[in-house]
N, C-alpha and C positions, 0 to 999 in steps of 0.2 A: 715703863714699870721696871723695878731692878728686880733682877732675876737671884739664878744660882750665885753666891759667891766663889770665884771663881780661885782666886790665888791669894797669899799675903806673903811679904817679903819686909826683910829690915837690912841694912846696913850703914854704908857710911858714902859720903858725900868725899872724891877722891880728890877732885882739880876745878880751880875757879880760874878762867880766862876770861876777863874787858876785853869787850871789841867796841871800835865806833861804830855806829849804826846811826841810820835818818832820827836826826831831830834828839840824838844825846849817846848813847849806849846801850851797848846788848853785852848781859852776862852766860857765857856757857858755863855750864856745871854738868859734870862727870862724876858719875855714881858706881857703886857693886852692892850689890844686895844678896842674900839669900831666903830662900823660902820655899813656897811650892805652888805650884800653878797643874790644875786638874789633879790635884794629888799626885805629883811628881814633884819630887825633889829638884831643885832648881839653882842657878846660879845667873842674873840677871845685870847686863852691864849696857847701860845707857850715857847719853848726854842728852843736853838740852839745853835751847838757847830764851832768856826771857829776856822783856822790858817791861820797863816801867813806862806806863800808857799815860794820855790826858786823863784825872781824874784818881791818879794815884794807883789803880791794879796795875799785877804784872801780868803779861800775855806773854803765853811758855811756849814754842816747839821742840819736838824732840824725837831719838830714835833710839835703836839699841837691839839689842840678840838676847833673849834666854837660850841658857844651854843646860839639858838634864843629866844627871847622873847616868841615867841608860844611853847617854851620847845623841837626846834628839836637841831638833834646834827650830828655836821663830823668831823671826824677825819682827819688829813693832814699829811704828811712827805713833805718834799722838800731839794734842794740843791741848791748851789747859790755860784756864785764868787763876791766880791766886794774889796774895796779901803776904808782907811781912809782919809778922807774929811780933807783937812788942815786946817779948821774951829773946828774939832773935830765931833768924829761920825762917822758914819760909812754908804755906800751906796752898796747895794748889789741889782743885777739882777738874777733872775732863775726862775727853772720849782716849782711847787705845783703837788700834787696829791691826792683827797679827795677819802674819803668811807664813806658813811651815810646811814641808812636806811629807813633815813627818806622819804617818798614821795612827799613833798613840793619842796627836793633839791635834788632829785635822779639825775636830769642831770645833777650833779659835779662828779658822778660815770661815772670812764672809760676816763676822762678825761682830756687832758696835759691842767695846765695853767701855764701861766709868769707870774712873778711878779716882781712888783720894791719895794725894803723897805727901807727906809731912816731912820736912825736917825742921833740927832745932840747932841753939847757939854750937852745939859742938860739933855741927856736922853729922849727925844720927839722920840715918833715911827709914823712912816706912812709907810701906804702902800697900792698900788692898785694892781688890777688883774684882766688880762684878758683870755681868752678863745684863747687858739692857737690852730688856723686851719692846 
């Protein structure tokens, strides 16, 4: 069951890398976003590596550091399936999972959330997240 909404963020899509990978290529994509996560102001920089699988989806991993305006910080890893948007861009659904030590945002430790992240032909990122129960 999805829970509290947890955070939303937008920004922009920074640096696209091809790599070879088993059986064709893997895309990294490098992002900065801003937004807020627990009601904290937030500034969120990831990457992530997809393919394109048998049957057409892409299969995403990925990591990355939020960092708050009061100076705290989490670390994330997540994975994710999505589809290229006939518009251009890309739509993925999956789990996150944070580690901080922070005490402001300790309750992102130990935690499964989902997320949806979208971008489009210009390179625009969003994305929200919630707490699944």
């Amino acid at each position: 069951m999805l829970g509290e909404l947890l955070g939303e963020e937008k920004g922009k899509v920074t640096t696209y890398r091809v790599m070879k990978s088993e059986g064709g290529h893997s895309v990294e994509v490098t992002f900065r976003t801003e937004g807020t996560v627990l009601g904290a102001q937030m500034r969120n920089m990831g990457t992530y590596s997809s393919q394109v699988r048998p049957g057409g989806f892409l299969f995403g991993e990925g990591q990355g550091v939020i960092m708050t305006k009061d100076g705290d910080s989490v670390s994330w890893v997540g994975q994710g399936v999505g589809h290229f948007k006939p518009t251009g861009g890309v739509s993925f659904r999956g789990a996150i999972y944070y580690q901080t030590a922070s005490e402001k945002l300790a309750r992102l430790n130990g935690m499964a959330v989902v997320y949806e992240h979208e971008t489009d032909a210009s390179d625009n990122a969003s994305s929200k997240y919630w707490e699944w129960k």
